[in-house]
Backbone as JSON Lines, residues from 0, in Angstrom:
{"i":0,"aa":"X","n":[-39.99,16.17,81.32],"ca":[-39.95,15.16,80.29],"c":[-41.36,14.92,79.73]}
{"i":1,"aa":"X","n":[-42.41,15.21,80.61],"ca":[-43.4,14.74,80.32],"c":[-44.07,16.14,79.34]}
{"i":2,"aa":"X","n":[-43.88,16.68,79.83],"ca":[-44.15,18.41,78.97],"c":[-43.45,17.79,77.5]}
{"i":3,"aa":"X","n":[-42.16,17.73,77.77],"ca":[-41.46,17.74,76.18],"c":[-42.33,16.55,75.08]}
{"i":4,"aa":"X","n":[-42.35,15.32,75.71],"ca":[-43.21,14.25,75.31],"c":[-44.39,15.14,75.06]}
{"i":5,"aa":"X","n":[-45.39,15.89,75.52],"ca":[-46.78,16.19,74.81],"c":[-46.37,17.17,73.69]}
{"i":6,"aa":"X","n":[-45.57,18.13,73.71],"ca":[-44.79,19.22,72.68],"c":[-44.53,18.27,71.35]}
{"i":7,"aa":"X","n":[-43.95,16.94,71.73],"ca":[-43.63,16.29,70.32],"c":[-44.8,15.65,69.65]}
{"i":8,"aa":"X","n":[-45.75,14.86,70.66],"ca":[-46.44,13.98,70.19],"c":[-48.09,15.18,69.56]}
{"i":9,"aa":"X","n":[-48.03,16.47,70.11],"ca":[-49.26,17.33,69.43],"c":[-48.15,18.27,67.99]}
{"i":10,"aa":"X","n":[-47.12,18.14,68.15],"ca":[-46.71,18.64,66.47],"c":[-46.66,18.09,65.41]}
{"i":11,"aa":"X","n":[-47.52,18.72,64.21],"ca":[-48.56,18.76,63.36],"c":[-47.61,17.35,62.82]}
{"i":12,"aa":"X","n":[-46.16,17.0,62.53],"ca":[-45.62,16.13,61.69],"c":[-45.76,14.43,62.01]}
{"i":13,"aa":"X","n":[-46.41,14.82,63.64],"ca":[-46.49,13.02,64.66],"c":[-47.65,12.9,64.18]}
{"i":14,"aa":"X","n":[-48.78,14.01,64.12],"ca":[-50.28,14.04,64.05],"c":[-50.34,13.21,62.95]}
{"i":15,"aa":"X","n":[-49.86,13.88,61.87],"ca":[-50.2,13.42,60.28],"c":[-49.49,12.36,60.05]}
{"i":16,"aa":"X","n":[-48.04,11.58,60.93],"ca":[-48.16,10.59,60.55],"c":[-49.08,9.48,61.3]}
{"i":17,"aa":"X","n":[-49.67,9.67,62.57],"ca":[-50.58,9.11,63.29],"c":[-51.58,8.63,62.06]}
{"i":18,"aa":"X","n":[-52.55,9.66,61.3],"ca":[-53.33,9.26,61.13],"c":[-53.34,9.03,59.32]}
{"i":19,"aa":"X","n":[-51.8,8.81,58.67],"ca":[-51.28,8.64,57.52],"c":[-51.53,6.57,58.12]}
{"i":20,"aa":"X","n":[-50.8,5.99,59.23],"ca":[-50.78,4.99,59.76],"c":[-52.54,4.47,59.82]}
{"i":21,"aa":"X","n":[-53.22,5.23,60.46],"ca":[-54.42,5.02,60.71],"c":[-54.99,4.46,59.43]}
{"i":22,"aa":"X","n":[-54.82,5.47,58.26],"ca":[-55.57,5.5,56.92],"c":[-55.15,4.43,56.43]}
{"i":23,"aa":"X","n":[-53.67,3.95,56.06],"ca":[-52.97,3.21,56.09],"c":[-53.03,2.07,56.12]}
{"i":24,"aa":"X","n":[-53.47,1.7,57.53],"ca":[-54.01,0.13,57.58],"c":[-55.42,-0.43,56.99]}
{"i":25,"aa":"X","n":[-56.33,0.9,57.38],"ca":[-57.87,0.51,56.74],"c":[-57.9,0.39,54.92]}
{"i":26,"aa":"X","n":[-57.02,1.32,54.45],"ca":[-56.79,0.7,52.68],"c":[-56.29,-0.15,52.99]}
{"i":27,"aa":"X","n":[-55.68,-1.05,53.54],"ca":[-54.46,-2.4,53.6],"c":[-55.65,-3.32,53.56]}
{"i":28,"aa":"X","n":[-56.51,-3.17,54.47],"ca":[-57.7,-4.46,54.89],"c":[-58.43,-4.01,53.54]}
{"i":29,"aa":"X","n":[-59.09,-2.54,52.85],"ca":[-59.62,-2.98,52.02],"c":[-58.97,-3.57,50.81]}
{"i":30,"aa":"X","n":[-57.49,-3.33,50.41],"ca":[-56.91,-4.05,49.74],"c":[-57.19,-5.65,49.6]}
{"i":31,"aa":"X","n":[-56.65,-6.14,50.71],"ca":[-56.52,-7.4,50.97],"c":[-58.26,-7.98,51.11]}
{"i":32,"aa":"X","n":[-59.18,-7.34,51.11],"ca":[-60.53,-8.12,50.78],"c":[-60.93,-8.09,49.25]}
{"i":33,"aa":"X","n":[-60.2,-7.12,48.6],"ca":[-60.16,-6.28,46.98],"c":[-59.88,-8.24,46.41]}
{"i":34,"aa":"X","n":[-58.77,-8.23,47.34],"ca":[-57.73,-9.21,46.27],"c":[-58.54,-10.67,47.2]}
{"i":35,"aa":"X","n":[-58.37,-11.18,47.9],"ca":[-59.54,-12.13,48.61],"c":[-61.11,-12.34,47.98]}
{"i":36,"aa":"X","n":[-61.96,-11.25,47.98],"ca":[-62.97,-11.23,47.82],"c":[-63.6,-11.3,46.59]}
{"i":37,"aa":"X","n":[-62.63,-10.28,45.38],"ca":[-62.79,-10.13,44.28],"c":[-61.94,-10.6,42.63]}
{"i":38,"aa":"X","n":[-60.99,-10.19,43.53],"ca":[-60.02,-10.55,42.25],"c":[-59.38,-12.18,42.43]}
{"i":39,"aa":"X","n":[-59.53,-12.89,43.12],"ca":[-59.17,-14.28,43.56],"c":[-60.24,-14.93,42.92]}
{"i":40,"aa":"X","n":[-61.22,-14.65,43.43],"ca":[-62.3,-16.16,42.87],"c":[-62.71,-16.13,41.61]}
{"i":41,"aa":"X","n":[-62.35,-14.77,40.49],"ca":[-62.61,-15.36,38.91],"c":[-61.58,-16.02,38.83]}
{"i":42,"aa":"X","n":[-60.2,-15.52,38.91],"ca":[-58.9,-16.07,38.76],"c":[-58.9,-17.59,38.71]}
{"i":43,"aa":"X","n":[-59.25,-17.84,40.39],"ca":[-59.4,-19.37,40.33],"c":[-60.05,-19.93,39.49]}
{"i":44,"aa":"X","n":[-61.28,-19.32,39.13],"ca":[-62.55,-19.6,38.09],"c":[-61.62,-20.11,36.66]}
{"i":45,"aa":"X","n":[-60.77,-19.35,36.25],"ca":[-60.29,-19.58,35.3],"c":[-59.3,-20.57,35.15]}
{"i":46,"aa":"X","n":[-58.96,-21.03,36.33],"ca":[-57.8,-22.24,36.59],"c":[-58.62,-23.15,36.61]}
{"i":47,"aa":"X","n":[-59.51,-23.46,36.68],"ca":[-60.17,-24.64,36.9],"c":[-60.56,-24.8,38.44]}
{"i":48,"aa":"X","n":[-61.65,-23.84,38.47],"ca":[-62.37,-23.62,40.3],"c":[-61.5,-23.88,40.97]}
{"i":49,"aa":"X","n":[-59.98,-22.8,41.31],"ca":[-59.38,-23.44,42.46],"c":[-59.66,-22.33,43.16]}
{"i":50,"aa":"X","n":[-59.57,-22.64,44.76],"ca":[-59.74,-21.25,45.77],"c":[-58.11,-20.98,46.07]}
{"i":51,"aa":"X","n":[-57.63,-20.37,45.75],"ca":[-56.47,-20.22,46.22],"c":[-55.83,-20.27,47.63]}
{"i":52,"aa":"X","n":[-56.7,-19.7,48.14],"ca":[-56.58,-19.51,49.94],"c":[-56.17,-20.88,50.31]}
{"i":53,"aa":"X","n":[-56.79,-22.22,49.91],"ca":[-56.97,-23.44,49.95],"c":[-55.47,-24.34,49.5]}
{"i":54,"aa":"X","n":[-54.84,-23.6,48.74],"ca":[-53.87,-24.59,48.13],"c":[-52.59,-24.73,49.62]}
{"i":55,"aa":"X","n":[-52.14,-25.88,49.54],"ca":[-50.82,-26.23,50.59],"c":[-50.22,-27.49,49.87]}
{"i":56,"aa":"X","n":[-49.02,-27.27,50.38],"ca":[-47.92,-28.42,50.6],"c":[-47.94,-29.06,52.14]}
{"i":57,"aa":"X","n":[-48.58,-30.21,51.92],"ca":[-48.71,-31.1,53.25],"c":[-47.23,-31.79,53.76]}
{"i":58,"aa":"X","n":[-46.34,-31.08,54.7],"ca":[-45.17,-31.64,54.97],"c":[-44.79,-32.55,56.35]}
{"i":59,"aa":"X","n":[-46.07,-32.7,56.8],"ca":[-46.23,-33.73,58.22],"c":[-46.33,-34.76,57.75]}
{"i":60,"aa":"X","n":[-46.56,-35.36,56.27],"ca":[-46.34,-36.72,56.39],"c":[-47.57,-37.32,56.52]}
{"i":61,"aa":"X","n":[-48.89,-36.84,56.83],"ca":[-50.76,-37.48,57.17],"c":[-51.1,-36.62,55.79]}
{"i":62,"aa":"X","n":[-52.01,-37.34,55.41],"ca":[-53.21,-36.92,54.71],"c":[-54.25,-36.1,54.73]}
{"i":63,"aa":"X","n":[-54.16,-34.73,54.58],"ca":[-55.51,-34.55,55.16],"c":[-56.1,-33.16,53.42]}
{"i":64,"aa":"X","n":[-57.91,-33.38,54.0],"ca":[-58.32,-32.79,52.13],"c":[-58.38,-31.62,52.54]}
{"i":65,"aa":"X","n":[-58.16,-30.77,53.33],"ca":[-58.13,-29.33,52.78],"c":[-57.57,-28.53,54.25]}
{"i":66,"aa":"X","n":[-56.89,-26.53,53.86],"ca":[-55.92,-26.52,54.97],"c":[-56.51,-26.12,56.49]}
{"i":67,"aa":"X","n":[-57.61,-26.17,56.32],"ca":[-58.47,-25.9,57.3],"c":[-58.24,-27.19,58.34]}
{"i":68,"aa":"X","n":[-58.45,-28.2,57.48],"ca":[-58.14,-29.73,58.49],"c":[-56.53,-29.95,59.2]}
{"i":69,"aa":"X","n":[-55.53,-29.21,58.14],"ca":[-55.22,-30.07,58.31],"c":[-54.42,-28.61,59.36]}
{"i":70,"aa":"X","n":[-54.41,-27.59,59.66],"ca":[-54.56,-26.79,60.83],"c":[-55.41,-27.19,61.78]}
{"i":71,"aa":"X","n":[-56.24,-28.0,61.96],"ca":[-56.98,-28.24,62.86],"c":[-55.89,-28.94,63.46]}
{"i":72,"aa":"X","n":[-55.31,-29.93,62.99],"ca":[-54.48,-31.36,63.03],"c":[-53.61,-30.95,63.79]}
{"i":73,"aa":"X","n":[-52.77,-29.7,63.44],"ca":[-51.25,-28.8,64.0],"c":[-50.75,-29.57,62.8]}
{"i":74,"aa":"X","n":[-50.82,-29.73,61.73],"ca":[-50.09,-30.78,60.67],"c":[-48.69,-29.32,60.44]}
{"i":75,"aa":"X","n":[-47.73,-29.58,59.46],"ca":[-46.9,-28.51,58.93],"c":[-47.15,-28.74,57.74]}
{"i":76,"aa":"X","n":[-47.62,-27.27,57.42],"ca":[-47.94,-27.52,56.07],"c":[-47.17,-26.02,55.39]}
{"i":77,"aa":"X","n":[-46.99,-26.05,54.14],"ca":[-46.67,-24.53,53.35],"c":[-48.19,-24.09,52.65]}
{"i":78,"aa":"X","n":[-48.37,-23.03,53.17],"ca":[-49.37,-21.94,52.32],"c":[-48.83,-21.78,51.25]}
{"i":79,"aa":"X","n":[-48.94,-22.14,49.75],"ca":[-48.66,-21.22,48.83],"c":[-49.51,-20.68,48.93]}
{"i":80,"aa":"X","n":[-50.48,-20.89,48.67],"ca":[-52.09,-19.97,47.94],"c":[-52.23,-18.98,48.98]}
{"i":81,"aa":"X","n":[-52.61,-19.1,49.96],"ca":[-52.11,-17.86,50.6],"c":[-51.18,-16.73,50.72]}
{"i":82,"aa":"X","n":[-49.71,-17.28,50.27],"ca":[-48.6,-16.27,50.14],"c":[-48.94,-15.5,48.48]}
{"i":83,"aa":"X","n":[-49.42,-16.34,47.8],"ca":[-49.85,-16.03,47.16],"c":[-50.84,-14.94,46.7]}
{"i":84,"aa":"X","n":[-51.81,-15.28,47.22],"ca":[-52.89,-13.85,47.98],"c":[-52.03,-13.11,48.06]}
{"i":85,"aa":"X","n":[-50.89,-12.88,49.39],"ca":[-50.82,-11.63,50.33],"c":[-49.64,-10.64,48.75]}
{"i":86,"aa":"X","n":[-48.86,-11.87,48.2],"ca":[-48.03,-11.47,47.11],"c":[-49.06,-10.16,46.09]}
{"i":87,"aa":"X","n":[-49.93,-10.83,45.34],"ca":[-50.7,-10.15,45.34],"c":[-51.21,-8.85,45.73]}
{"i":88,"aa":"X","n":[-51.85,-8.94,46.86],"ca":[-52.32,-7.98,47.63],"c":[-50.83,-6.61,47.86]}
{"i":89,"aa":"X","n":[-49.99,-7.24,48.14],"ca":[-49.15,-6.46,48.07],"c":[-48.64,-5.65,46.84]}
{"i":90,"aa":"X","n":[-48.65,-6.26,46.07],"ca":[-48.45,-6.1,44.78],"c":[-49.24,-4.97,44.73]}
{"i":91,"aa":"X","n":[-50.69,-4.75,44.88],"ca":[-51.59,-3.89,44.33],"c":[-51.5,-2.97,45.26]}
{"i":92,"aa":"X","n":[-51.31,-3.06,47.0],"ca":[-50.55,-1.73,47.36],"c":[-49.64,-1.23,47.29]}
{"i":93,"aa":"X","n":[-48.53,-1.49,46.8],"ca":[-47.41,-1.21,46.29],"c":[-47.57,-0.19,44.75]}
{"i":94,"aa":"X","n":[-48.51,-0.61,43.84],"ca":[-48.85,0.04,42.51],"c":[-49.69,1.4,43.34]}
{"i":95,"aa":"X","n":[-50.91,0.96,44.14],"ca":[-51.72,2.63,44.75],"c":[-50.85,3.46,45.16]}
{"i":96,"aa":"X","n":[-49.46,3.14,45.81],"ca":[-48.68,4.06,46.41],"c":[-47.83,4.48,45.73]}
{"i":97,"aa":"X","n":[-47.44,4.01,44.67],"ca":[-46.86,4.38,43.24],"c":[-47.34,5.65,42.98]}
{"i":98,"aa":"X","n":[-48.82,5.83,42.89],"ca":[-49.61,6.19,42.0],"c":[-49.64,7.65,42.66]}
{"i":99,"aa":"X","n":[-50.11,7.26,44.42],"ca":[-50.32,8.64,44.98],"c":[-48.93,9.24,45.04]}
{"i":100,"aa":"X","n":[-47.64,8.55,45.21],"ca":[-46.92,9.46,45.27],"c":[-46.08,9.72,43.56]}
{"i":101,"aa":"X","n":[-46.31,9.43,42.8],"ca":[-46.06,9.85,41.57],"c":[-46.81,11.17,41.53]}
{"i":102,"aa":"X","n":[-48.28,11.6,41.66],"ca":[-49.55,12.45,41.44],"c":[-48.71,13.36,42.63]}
{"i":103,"aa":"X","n":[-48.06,13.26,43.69],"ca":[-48.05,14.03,44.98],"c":[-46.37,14.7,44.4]}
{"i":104,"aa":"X","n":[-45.55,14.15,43.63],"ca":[-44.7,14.33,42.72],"c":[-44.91,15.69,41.92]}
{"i":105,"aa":"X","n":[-45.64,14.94,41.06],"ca":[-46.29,16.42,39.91],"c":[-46.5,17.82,40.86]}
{"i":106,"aa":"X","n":[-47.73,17.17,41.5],"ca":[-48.28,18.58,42.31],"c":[-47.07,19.66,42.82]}
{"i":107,"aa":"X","n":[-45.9,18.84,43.03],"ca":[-44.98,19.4,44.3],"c":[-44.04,20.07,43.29]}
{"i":108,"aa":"X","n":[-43.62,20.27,42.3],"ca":[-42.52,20.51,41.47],"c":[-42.37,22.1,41.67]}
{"i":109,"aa":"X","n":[-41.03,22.4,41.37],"ca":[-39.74,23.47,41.97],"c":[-40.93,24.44,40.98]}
{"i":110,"aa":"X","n":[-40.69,25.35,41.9],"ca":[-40.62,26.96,41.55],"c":[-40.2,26.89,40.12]}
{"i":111,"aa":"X","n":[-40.36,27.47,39.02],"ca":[-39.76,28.23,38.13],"c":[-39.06,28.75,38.66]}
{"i":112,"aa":"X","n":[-37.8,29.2,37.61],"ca":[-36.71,30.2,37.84],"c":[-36.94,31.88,37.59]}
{"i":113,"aa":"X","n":[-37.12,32.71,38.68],"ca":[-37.37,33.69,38.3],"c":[-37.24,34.06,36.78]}
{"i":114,"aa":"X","n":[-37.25,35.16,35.91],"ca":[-37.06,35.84,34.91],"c":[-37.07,37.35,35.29]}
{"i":115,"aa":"X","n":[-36.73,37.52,36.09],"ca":[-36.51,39.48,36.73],"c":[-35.83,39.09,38.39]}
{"i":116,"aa":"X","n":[-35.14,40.34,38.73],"ca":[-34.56,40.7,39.77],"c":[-35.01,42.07,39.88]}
{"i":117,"aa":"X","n":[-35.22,42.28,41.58],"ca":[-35.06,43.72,41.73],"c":[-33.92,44.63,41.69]}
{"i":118,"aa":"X","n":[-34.2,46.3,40.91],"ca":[-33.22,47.28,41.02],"c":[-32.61,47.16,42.53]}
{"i":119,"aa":"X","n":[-31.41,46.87,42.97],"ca":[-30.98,47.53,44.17],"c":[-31.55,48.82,44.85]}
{"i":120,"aa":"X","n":[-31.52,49.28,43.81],"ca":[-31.81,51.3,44.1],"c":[-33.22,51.54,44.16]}
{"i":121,"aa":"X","n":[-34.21,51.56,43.3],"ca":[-35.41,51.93,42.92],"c":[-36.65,50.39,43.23]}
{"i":122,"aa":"X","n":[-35.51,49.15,43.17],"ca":[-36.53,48.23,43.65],"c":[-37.8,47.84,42.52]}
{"i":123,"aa":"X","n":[-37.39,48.26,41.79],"ca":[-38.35,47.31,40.84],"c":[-37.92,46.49,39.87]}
{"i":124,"aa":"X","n":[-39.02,45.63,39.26],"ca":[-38.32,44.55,38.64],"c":[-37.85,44.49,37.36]}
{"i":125,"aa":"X","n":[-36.99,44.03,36.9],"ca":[-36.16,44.3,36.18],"c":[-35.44,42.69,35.23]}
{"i":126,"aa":"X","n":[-35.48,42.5,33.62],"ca":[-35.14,41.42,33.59],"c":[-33.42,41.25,34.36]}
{"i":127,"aa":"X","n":[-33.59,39.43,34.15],"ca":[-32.29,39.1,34.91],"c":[-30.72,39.64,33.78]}
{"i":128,"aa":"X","n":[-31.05,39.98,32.91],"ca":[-29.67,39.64,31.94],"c":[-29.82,41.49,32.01]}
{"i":129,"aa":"X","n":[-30.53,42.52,32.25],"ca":[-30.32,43.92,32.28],"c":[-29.23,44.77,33.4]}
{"i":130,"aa":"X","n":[-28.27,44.97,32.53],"ca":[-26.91,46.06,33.23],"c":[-27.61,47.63,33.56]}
{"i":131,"aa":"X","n":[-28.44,48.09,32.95],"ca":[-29.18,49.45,33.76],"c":[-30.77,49.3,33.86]}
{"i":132,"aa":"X","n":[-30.81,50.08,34.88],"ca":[-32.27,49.74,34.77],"c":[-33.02,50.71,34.24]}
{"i":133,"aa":"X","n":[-34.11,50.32,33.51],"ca":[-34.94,51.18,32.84],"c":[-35.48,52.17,33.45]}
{"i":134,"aa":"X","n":[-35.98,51.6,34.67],"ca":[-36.73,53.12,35.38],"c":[-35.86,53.89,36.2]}
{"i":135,"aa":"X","n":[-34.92,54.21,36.77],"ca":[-34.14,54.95,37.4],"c":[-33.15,55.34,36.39]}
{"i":136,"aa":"X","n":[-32.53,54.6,35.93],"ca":[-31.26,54.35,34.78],"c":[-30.0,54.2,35.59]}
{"i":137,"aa":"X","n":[-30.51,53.32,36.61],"ca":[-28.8,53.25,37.69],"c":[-28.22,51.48,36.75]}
{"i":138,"aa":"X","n":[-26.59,52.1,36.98],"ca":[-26.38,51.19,36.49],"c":[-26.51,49.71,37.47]}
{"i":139,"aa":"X","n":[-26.56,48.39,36.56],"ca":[-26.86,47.66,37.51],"c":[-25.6,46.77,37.48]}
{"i":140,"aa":"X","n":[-24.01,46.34,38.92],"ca":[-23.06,45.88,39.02],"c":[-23.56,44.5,39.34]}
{"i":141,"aa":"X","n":[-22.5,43.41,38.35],"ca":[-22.48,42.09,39.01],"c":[-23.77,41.01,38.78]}
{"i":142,"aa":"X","n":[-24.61,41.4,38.26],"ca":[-25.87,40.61,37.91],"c":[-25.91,39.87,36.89]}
C-alpha cells in the first residue's frame, strides 16, 4: 500500500497539481493585498475617506467606534466592509483565471482536419476526395 501511495503521489498529474495549489495560494495573498493595499484606499478616498475594512453593523446592542474595539469586546457585529474586500478580491481572481484559462483555450485548439490520406498501396499522400492515385494509379475503394 505504501509502494502504491508513493507511485501515485510522484505521478507527474499529483506533482502539478501540488504545486498549481502552491502557486495558487501565493497569487490569492497577492491578490487580496492588490485589493487591501491598493485598490481599497483610493476607493474609500473617493467615498469620503472611508476604510472599508472598518465598516460594521454593531448587533450586541453597546456602542463601540470602530471594529477593532468592538472585537476586542467579543461584541456581534456584521463585517460588511470586509465581505466586501474579500467580494472584491474574489472578483479579481475569478477575472485572472478567466483570463489564463481563456489564453490556455486558444493555445490548446483541435488539430486541423487533415486535407490528404495515404495510398493504401504505395503510401503516399494523396488528397482526401481522390478515387486513384496519382503516383501508382491504383484505384482508391471507399474513401
Amino acid at each position: 500500500m505504501l509502494k502504491e501511495f508513493k507511485e501515485f503521489a510522484m505521478r507527474g498529474s499529483v506533482m502539478d497539481l501540488a504545486v498549481g495549489i502552491v502557486i495558487g495560494a501565493a497569487f490569492g495573498r497577492i491578490i487580496t493585498s492588490l485589493v487591501n493595499d491598493i485598490l481599497m484606499p483610493p476607493i474609500g478616498l473617493l467615498f469620503g475617506k472611508v476604510n472599508f475594512s472598518d465598516l460594521f453593523l454593531n448587533i450586541s446592542g453597546q456602542s463601540y467606534p470602530t471594529l477593532a474595539a468592538a472585537k476586542a469586546a467579543g461584541a456581534a457585529t456584521i463585517n460588511y466592509g470586509v465581505f466586501l474586500n474579500t467580494v472584491i478580491d474574489f472578483v479579481i481572481v475569478a477575472f485572472a483565471i478567466f483570463l489564463v484559462v481563456r489564453q490556455m483555450n486558444r493555445w490548446s485548439k483541435p488539430a486541423p482536419a487533415p486535407a490528404t490520406k495515404d495510398c493504401p498501396y504505395c503510401f503516399t499522400a494523396i488528397p482526401l476526395p481522390a478515387t486513384r492515385c496519382p503516383n501508382c494509379t491504383s484505384e482508391i475503394r471507399g474513401s
